[in-house]
C-alpha positions, 0 to 999 in steps of 0.5 A: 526934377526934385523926387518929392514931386513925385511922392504919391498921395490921397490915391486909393489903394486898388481893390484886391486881394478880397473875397468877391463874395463874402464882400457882397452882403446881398448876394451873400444874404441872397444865397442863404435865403433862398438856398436848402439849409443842409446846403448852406455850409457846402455852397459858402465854402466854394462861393468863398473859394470862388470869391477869393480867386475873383478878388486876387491879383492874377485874376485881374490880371487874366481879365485885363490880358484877355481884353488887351490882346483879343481873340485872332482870326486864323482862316488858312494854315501856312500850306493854304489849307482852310482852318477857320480858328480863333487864338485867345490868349492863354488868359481867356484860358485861364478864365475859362477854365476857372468858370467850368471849374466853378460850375458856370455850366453844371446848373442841371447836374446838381441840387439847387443848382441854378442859385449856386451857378447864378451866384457864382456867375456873379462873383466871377463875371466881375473878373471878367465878362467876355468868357462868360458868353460862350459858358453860358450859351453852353450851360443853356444848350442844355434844355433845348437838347432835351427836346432829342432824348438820344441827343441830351444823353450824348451831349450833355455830360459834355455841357455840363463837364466841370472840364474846360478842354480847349482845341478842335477834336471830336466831341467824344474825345474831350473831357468837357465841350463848349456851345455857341448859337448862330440864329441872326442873319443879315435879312432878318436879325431878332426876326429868325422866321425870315432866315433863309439858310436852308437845310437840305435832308441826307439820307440818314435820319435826322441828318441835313446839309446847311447852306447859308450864311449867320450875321452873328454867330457867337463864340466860333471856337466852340466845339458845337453850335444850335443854329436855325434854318429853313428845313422842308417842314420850315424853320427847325433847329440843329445841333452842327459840330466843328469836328465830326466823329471821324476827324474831320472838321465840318464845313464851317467858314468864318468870314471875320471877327466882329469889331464890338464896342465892348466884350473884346476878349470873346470872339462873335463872327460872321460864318458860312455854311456850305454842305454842312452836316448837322442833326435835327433837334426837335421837329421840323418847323418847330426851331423857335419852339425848341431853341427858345428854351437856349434863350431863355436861359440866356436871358437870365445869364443876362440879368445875371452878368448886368447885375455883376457889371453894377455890383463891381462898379458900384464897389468900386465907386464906394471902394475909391470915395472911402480912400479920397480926401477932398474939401477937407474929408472924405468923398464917402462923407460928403453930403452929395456924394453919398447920395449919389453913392447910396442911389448907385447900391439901390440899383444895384442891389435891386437887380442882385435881389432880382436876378436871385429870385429868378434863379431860385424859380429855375431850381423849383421848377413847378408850374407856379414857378414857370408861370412866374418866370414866363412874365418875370424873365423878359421884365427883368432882362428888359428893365435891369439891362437897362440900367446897367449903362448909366450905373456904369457911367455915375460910378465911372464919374465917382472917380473922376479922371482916375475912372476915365483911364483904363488903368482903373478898369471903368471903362472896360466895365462901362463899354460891356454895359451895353451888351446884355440889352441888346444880346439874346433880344434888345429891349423892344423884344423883350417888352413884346415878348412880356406883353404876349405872356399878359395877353395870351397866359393868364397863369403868367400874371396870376403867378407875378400878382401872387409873388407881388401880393406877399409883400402888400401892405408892407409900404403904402408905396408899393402898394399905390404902385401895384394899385396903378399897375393893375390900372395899366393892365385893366386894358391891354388893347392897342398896348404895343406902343406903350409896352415898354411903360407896362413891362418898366412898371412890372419891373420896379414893383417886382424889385420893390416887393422883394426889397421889402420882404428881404432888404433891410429897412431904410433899403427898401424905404429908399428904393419905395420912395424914389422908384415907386413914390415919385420922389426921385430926379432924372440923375443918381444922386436925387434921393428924396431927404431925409433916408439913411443914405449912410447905411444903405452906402456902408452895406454896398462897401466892398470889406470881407 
């Protein structure tokens, strides 16, 4: 066969060897909105560092070993001794290791510290986002633990540790722990109150024996785990260890790795529990009270990881079309696709804006702020999981038959677009859980109609859309069936308000007109004419 044949043309180059963040002008403007000006200078040294790393060879290629070879149950030693292990590859070690070492689980211990661990999350996330499950269930274990003062003293250090210390020891001899959470079962799923593990007391206070049986149990290998179940006062949480403090390792079976669609590289299990020891956190019959606070932490992370998933799939999409000639040009300057283009960095831009503004309010931390967040939190996990999946799949399509190979890295990103709008609450729990905070909290929509009102008379579209939302909510009554419409609608307006106070012009006149204004089709790639797509698709580019 002649070589010429073979010589290679009109393929873009790979994306790497780039700065994650720096290449982000909306996470990087982001941080620098919202972030304590003296720590400016601090926080875009390590977020570059951070970036860097993201954007390098070896880290793409931890990520796609991670994926390729995924964690391996081990229930039994040679002699048949019971084990119950996971193996990863040492590149999930590598990518955890890295994410404790950027602080993915030091949001507590540090000023400002939810914005820079958000910003961080995003850029690392886009390496890899299997590994980010267990750092971030052990980033939210914090604020459940502190319903037990003794128990946070003890634990937290070790959550918080900049430390990965991989293997099985008692917690007091590693430098830095990994938590999961086991709440679902097979009778029950997002309904926890009908948990029927139950927890027996021992004779030592605050200790109980647990017996039963978790349907989905994240990250097995962790060194602690918040878990629920039916105590003699009801439904309480508990901290359960793998090893106790002499040694040995607590009763804690895993029955099989679960078989998922995407997020291959994390292990999810199915565990028993038979006279396992584990301590009380918080009162007995008060569990959702008190692993709420896990949960909500975890929603964000959600909001946070869709956000990630779009951005490197929107960078992509822009990164292939600048390099790929057809019909005589580049694909970046065909009319069409620069719509299609420009509507993906809308989205993705949107949810970035948003999942920001959200971590911001965790660092405040006053009443305003919480109230804000009770409304905002559900909305946004509810609205931008959403659409994580189809941005995943136009920007797949951008590069044609080149995404739909693994090679390209597409697929990857478009089979863990699902995950965070169905982990930690699908999509009807959280449109349920918004529409109880507008019923039962006045101050949640108070706080959420204070945040949305900065913006008004900025664009009659936002303000027509704000107009009609309080129609929406004028009558709550028989509101259930049609929550998912209310909380869509806090969703957008939100995004909106943010987008005209923050983004630049013919941004926020895009996002207006299409996902406010009703001038939008069904598809990506229907923006009404004329906008100036070109510049909304430059500022998405992906140049340090």
């Amino acid at each position: 066969m002649a070589a010429t044949t073979h010589a290679v043309t009109n393929q873009a180059p790979p994306l790497v060897g780039y700065d994650v963040f720096a290449a982000d002008k909306v996470l990087s403007e982001g941080v620098e909105r919202h972030l304590e000006p003296a720590l400016l200078a601090g926080v875009r040294e390590e977020l570059g560092i951070l970036g860097r790393a993201a954007g390098s060879a070896h880290a793409q290629e931890w990520g796609r070993l991670a994926n390729e070879n995924p964690p391996v149950l081990r229930t039994h030693d040679r002699y048949g001794n019971r084990v119950d292990e996971v193996d990863f590859h040492p590149a999930w070690h590598r990518l955890m290791g890295k994410g404790a070492g950027a602080g993915l689980t030091a949001a507590w211990s540090r000023p400002s510290g939810h914005l820079r661990r958000a910003a961080a999350f995003l850029v690392w996330s886009q390496v890899e986002a299997g590994h980010t499950c267990p750092l971030s269930m052990t980033h939210a274990a914090v604020p459940a633990l502190r319903a037990d003062p003794a128990l946070a003293a003890e634990w937290e250090p070790r959550l918080t540790s900049t430390v990965y210390d991989a293997g099985l020891r008692p917690a007091a001899a590693k430098a830095g722990v990994v938590f999961g959470m086991g709440m679902t079962e097979k009778q029950g799923g997002s309904d926890v109150r009908a948990n029927t593990t139950r927890a027996t007391p021992l004779a030592e206070a605050g200790t109980y024996e647990l017996t039963g049986h978790k349907w989905f149990c994240s990250a097995p290998m962790s060194d602690g785990f918040l878990v629920l179940a039916q105590a003699p006062g009801g439904l309480t949480c508990f901290l359960l260890p793998r090893v106790l403090e002499d040694g040995t390792r607590n009763a804690f079976a895993i029955q099989r790795l679960k078989d998922k669609l995407g997020n291959r590289s994390n292990a999810s299990a199915e565990v028993e529990f038979d006279g396992t020891w584990a301590r009380r956190v918080g009162d007995e019959g008060r569990g959702v009270r008190t692993i709420i606070e896990m949960v909500a932490a975890t929603r964000l992370d959600c909001v946070l990881g869709s956000a990630a998933i779009m951005r490197q799939a929107v960078a992509q999409a822009v990164h292939h079309c600048t390099y790929r000639e057809a019909f005589g040009g580049r694909l970046l300057d065909k009319p069409l696709m620069r719509n299609v283009l420009a509507d993906l960095a809308l989205e993705s831009e949107a949810a970035t804006t948003l999942a920001l503004r959200l971590a911001a309010a965790y660092d405040d931390g006053g009443e305003q702020e919480r109230a804000f967040l009770r409304l905002a939190v559900p909305a946004a996990k509810y609205w931008v999981t959403k659409r994580c999946t189809p941005v995943a799949a136009e920007a797949l399509e951008c590069l044609g038959g080149n995404g739909y190979v693994e090679e390209s890295g597409m697929p990857r990103l478009l089979r863990e677009s699902p995950l965070n709008s169905i982990w930690e609450g699908s999509g009807n729990v959280q449109a349920l859980d918004a529409l109880r905070a507008l019923q039962r909290e006045p101050m949640a929509l108070n706080a959420f109609l204070q945040e949305v009102g900065q913006a008004r008379g900025a664009d009659h579209r936002l303000d027509a859309a704000i107009k009609g939302l309080l129609t929406e909510l004028a009558d709550l009554e028989g509101a259930e069936a049609r929550a998912r419409r209310v909380v869509e609608r806090l969703a957008l307006v939100l995004q909106g308000a943010l987008l005209v106070q923050h983004a630049p012009p013919e941004v926020a006149d895009a996002f207006c007109a299409s996902r406010l204004g009703g001038d939008w089709g069904s598809a990506f790639g229907t923006l009404p004419h004329p906008l100036d797509l070109r510049a909304i698709v430059e500022r998405a580019r992906p140049v340090s």
